[in-house]
N, C-alpha and C positions, 0 to 999 in steps of 0.2 A: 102226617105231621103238619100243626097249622102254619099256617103263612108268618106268622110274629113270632114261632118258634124255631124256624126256619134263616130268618133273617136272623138271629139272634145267633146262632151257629156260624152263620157265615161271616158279622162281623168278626166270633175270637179265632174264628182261621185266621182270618187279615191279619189282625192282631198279632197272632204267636208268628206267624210269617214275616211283620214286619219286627218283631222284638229279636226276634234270630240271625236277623239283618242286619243288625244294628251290635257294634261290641265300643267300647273306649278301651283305650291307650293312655297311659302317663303319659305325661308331657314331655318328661326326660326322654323316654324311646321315640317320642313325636323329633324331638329336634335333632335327636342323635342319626336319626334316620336322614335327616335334611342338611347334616353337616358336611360343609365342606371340605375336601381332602386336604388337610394341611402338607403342600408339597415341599415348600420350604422349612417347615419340620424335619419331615422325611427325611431329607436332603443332610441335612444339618447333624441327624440322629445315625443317619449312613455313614457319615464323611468318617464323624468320631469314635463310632464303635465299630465299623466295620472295615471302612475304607485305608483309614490312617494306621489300624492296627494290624492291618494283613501287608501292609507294604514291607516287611523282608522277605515277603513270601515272593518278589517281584522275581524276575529273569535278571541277569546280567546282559544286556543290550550287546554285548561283544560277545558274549558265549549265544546269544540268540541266534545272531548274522550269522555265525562259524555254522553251527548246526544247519539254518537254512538257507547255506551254499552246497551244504554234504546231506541232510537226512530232511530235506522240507519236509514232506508229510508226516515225519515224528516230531518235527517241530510246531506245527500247527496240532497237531494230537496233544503232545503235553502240556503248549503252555500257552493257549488261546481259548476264549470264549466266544462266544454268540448266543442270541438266541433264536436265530434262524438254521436253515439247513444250507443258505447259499454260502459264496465262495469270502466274505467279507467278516474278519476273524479282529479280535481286540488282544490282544498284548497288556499286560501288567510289567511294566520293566524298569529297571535301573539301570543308574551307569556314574561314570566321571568323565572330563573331556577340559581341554581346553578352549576359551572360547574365540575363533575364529573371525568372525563378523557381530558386528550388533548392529541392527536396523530399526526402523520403526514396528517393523509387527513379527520379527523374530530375534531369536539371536540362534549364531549358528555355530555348534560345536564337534571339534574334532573327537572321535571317540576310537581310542584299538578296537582293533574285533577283526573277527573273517582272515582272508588270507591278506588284504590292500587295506584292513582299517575296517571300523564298522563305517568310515567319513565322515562328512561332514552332517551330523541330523541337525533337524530343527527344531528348536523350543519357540512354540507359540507364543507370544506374550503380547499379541492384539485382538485375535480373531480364537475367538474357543469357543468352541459348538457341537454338535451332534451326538454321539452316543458312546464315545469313547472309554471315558472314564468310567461313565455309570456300568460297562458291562463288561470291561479290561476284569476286573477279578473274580465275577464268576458269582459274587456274592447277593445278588438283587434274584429273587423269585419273581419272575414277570405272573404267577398264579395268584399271587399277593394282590393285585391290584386288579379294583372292577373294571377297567377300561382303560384302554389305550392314551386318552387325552391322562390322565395321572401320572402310568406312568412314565409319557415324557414331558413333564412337569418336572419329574422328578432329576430329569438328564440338565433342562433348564436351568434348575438352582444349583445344582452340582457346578456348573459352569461357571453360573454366579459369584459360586463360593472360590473360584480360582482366578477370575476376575477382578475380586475385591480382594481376598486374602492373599491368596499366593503369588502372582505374578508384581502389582505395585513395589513390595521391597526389594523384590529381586532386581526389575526391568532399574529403577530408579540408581543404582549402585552398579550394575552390572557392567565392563569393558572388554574393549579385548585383550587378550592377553591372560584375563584372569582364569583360572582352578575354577571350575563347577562340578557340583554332586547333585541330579537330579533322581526324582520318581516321577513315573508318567505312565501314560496309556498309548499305546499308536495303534491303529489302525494298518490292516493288510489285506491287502486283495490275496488268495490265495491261488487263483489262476495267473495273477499276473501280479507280479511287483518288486521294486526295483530297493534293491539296499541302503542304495546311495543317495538317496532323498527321502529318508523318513521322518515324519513331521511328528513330535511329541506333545502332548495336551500334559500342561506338568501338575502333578499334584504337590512336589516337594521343591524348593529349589534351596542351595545352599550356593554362597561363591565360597571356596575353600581359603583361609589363611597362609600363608606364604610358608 
């Protein structure tokens, strides 16, 4: 084979090697690939379809107490979430109460339940954080989300949303003495924790009419 026919070959290798190399993409799938997780979306698409409409599905906070003083590990079996395997469980619960104290970053509500009272709980209405709400009902697929920073993004604006909607009309109106009908999320250590101090992250607040 001569030398100039040679060379000639070898350029359309290059050639087909680099054309096989090479593919384009729409633009569409270019920027969809590059978009941002809209977590405040998320959040917002949660609250309303899934969060706000599973709330009768909550515990009664007095029937909670009663069961985990008498059957705790059926109580954590039927009406707690996580999504880890440790001892740290969320709660979807409801209740009424009269209110007890109001302070700057709670207010605190007598509630029946148990054999002495469910007590005195606490409704948050300064400090709300962590992962309460987002995983109280069970309803969020942590498989849904490519990475960890999303979905606690997504606990973020849920908090957001209780911060600016929910808690303002409530805290602003609220004294002692008056009727409350809450929804909330709490938090339980299931090795350890104690009845009489459970702090609620509230999703719903009502003061009741006389």
């Amino acid at each position: 084979m001569s030398k100039p026919i040679r060379c000639l070959l070898y350029v359309a290798v290059i050639a087909l090697l680099a054309y096989n190399s090479v593919y384009f993409k729409k633009l569409d799938e270019v920027k969809a690939g590059t978009m941002a997780f809209d977590a405040a979306g998320y959040a917002k698409d949660f609250w309303e379809k899934k969060l706000i409409p599973g709330l009768p599905k909550a515990v009664e906070l007095g029937e909670l107490t009663k069961q985990l003083e008498t059957e705790k590990d059926k109580a954590f079996e039927q009406h707690s979430h996580a999504l880890g395997i440790g001892n740290i469980r969320y709660f979807l619960v409801k209740g009424q109460g009269v209110v007890t104290d109001v302070s700057e970053n709670e207010v605190s509500v007598a509630v029946p339940g148990g054999d002495e009272g469910a007590g005195n709980v606490r409704i948050a209405t300064e400090y709300v954080f962590g992962n309460a709400v987002r995983d109280a009902s069970g309803a969020i697929d942590i498989n849904a989300f490519t990475n960890s920073m999303d979905f606690n993004n997504v606990s973020a604006e849920i908090n957001k949303l209780i911060r600016e909607k929910v808690i303002p009309p409530f805290k602003s109106k609220v004294k002692k003495g008056d009727r409350v009908a809450f929804h909330g999320a709490i938090e339980l250590n299931r090795g350890h924790f104690q009845l009489n101090s459970i702090e609620i992250i509230p999703i719903s607040l009502q003061i009741e009419k006389p």
